[in-house]
C-alpha positions as CSV (number, residue, x, y, z in Angstrom):
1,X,89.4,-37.3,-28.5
2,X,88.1,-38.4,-25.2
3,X,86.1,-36.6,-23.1
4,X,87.0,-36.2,-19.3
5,X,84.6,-37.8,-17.0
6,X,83.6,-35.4,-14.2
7,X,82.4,-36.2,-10.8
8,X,81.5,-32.5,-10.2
9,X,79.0,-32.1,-12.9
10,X,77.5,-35.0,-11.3
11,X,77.2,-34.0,-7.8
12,X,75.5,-30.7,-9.3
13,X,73.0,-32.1,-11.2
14,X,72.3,-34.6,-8.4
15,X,71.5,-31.1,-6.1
16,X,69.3,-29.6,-9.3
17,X,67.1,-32.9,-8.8
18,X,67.0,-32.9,-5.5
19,X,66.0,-28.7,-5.0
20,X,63.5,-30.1,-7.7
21,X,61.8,-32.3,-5.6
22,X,61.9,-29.8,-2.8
23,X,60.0,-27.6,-4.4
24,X,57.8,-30.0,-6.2
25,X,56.7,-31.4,-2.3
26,X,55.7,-27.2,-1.4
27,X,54.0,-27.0,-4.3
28,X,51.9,-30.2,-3.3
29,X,51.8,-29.1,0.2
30,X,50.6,-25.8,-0.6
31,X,47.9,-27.0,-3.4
32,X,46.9,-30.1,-0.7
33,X,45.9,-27.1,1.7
34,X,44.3,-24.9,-0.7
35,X,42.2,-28.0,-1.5
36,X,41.2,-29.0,1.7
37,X,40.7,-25.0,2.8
38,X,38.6,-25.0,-0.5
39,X,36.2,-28.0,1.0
40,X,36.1,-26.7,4.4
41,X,34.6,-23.2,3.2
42,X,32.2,-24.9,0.4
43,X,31.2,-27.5,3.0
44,X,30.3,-24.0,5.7
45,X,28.4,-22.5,2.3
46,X,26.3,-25.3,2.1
47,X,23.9,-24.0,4.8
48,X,20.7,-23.0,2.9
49,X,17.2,-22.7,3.3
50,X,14.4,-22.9,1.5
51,X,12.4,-19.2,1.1
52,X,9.2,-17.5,-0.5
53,X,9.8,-15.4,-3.0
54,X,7.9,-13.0,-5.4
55,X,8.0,-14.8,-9.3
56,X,6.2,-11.6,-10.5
57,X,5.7,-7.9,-9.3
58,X,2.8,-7.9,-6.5
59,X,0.4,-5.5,-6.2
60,X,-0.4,-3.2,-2.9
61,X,-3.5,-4.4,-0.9
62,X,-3.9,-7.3,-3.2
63,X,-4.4,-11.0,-2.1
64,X,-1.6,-13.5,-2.9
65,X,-2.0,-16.2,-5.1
66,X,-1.2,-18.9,-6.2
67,X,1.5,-17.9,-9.3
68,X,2.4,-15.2,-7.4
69,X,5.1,-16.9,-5.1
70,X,7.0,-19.5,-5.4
71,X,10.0,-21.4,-3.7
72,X,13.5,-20.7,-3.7
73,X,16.9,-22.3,-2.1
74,X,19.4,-19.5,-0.8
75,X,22.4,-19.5,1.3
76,X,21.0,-19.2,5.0
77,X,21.5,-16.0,6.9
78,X,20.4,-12.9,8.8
79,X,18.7,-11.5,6.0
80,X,16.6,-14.4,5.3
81,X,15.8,-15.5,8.6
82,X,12.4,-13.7,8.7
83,X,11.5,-14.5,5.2
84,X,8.4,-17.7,4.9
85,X,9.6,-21.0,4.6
86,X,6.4,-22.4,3.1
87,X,4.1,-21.0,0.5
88,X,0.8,-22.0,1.7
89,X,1.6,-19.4,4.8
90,X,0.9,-16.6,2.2
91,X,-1.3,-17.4,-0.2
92,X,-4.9,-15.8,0.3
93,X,-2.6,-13.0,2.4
94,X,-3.1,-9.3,1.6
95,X,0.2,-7.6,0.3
96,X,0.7,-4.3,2.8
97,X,3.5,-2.9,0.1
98,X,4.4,-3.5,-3.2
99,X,6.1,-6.1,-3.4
100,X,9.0,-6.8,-6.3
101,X,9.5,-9.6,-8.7
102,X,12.6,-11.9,-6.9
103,X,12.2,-10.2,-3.4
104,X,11.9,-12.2,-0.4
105,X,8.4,-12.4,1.1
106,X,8.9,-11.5,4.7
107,X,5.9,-10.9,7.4
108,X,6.5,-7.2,7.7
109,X,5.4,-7.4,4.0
110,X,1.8,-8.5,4.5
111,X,-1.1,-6.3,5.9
112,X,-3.8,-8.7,6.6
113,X,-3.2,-11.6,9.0
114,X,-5.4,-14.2,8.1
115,X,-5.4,-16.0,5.1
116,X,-8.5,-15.6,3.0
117,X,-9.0,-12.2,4.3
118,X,-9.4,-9.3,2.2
119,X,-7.8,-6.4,4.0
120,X,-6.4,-5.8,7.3
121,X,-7.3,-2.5,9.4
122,X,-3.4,-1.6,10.4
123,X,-0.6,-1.3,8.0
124,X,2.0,-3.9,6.9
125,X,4.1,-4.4,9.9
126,X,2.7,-2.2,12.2
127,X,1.6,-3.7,15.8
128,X,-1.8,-2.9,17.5
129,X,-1.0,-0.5,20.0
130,X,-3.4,-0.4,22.8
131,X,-2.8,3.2,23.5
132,X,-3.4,4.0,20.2
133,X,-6.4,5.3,18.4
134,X,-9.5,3.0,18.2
135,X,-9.3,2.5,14.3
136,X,-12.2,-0.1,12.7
137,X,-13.2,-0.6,9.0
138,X,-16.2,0.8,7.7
139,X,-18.3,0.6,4.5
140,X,-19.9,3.6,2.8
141,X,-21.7,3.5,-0.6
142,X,-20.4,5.8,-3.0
143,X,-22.2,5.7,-6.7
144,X,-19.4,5.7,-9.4
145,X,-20.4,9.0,-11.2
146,X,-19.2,10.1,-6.9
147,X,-16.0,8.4,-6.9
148,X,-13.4,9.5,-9.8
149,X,-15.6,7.4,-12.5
150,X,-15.5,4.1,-10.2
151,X,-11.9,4.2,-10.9
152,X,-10.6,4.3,-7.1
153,X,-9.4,0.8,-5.6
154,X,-8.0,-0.2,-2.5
155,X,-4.6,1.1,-1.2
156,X,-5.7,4.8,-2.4
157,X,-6.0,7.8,-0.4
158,X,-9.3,10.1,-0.5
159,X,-11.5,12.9,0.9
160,X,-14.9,12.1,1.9
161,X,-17.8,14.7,1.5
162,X,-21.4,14.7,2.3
163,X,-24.1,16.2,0.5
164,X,-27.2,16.2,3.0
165,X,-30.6,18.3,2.4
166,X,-31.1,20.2,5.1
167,X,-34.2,22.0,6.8
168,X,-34.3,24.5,8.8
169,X,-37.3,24.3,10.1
170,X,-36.9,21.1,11.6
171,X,-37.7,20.4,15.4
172,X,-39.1,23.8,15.5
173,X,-42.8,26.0,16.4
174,X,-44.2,27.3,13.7
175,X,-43.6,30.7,14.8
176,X,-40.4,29.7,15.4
177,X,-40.1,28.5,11.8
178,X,-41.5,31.4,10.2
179,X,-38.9,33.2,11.6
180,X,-36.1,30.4,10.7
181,X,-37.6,31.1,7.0
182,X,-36.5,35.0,7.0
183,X,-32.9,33.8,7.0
184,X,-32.8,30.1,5.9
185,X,-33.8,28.1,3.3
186,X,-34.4,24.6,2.9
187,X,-32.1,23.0,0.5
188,X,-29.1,20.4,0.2
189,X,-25.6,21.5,1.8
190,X,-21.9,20.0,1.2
191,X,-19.5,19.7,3.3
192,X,-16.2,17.7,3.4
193,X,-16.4,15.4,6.5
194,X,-13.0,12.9,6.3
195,X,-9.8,13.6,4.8
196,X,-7.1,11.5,4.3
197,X,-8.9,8.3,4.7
198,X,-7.4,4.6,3.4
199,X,-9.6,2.6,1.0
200,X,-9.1,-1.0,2.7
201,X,-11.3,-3.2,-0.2
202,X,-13.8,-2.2,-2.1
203,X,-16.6,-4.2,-3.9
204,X,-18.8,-2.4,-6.8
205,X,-20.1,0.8,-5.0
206,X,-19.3,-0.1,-1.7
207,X,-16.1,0.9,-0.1
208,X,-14.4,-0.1,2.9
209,X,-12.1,2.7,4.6
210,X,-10.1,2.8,7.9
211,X,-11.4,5.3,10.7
212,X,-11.2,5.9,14.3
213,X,-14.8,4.4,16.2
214,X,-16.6,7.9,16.9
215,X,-16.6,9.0,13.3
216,X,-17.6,5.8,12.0
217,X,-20.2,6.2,14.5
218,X,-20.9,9.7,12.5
219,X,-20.3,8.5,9.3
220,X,-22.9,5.5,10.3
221,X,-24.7,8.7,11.0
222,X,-24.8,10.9,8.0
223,X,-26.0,7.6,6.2
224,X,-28.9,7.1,7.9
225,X,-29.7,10.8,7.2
226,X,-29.6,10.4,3.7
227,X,-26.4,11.5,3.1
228,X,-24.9,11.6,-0.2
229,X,-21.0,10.9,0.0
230,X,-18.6,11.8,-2.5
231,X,-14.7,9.9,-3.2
232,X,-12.2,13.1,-4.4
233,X,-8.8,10.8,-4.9
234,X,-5.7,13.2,-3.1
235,X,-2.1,12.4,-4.1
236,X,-0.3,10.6,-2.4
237,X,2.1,12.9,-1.5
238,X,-0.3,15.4,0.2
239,X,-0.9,14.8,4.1
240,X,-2.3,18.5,4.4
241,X,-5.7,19.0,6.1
242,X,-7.4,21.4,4.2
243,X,-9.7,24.1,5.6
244,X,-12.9,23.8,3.9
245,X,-16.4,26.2,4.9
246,X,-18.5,23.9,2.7
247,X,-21.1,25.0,0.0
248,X,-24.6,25.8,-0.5
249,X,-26.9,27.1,-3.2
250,X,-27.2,30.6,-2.0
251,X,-23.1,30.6,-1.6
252,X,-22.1,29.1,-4.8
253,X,-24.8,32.2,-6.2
254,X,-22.9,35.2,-4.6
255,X,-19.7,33.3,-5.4
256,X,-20.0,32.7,-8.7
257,X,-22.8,36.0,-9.4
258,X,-25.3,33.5,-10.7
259,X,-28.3,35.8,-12.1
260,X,-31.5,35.1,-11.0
261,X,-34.7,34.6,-13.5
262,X,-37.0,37.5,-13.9
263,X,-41.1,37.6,-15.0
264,X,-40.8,38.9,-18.8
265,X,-43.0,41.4,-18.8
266,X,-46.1,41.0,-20.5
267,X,-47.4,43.1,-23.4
268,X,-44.1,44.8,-23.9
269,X,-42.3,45.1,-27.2
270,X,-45.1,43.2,-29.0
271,X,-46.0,44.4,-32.2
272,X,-49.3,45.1,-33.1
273,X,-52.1,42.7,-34.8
């Protein structure tokens, strides 16, 4: 048995080929534009630049270096823009913030602004204001045993007292003494004089702190006097002034109902020879 030739299954499959290669030409077209939109946008993502960036956690107030920083190529924008471009800028810098292991090191980062130098009188990213206060660095001596065990170190915050021995008598007649004598004594008196103060560097015993000019004038001062200062470490939450009416022997005494020595008498409760 013979089978019919038909035209009309011809024709049809003809039309399935050619819808085939209809299709087959979109699907190019489309994948040809996907392609070339792919190459467009990884050409625009190209743009990078070359930053600084933290390789390990940084210290506040400490000096960069070298190990510290290193480079790093990211895609260039708005949040890099400020961020150094070369690591020599930094190194010997003083870190005004903490400063985070991958973070970009930007200038409103650093406190000092000079390499080499080993603190910087304002804060990280703050401008000198020429209406503003006249703040300088000044060094006081504290002995360890005076400032929390020699444990205090720059970026802190702490109260400065004074010890100084004061007399009474000083600058005055002698009658004018004798009567200074019927109500003071002689004798060392301690008094907080700075709160709140920044330790900028330190080196051994000798501290460098940020002040306005007329009290390093008085703290310049109260060293020449023979003052005795005193570091008390605050926390770092606390920005209260406290009231203070400072402390002397005859005080701490009444406070604390101190009794005083008496003569034993003689010949008393003896037994006999």
């Amino acid at each position: 048995m013979e089978l019919e030739y038909s035209d009309k299954n011809s024709k049809r499959s003809k039309l399935y080929i050619a819808v085939g290669l209809v299709i087959a030409l979109i699907v190019g077209g489309v994948v040809f534009v996907a392609l070339r939109f792919a190459n467009l946008t990884e050409t625009i993502a190209v743009e990078q630049r070359s930053v600084v960036v933290a390789v390990r956690d940084i210290a506040s107030r400490k000096p960069i270096e070298d190990g510290d920083v290193a480079m790093r190529t990211v895609p260039a924008d708005a949040t890099n823009a400020a961020a150094f471009t070369r690591v020599d800028e930094v190194l010997g810098r003083i870190s005004g913030v903490s400063i985070s292991t991958g973070q970009l090191v930007t200038r409103n980062l650093l406190a000092s602004t000079n390499a080499g130098q080993g603190f910087s009188i304002l804060d990280a990213g703050d401008k000198f204001d020429p209406t503003g206060p006249d703040l300088r660095a000044v060094s006081v001596t504290v002995a360890d045993d005076h400032a929390v065990a020699g444990t205090l170190k720059a970026g802190q915050r702490v109260d400065l007292i004074v010890t100084m021995a004061m007399n009474p008598q000083l600058g005055q007649s002698s009658s004018q003494a004798s009567k200074t004598l019927a109500q003071f004594l002689p004798g060392p008196s301690t008094k907080v004089t700075l709160q709140s103060v920044d330790i900028l560097a330190r080196n051994g015993s000798i501290y460098i702190v940020r002040t306005d000019l007329i009290t390093a004038e008085k703290i310049a001062e109260l060293t020449a006097a023979g003052g005795q200062f005193t570091m008390v470490l605050r926390p770092d939450e606390d920005n209260r002034t406290a009231k203070t009416v400072g402390s002397t022997i005859d005080s701490l005494i009444h406070e604390f109902h101190f009794p005083f020595p008496k003569v034993a008498p003689v010949g008393q409760n003896q037994a006999a020879p």
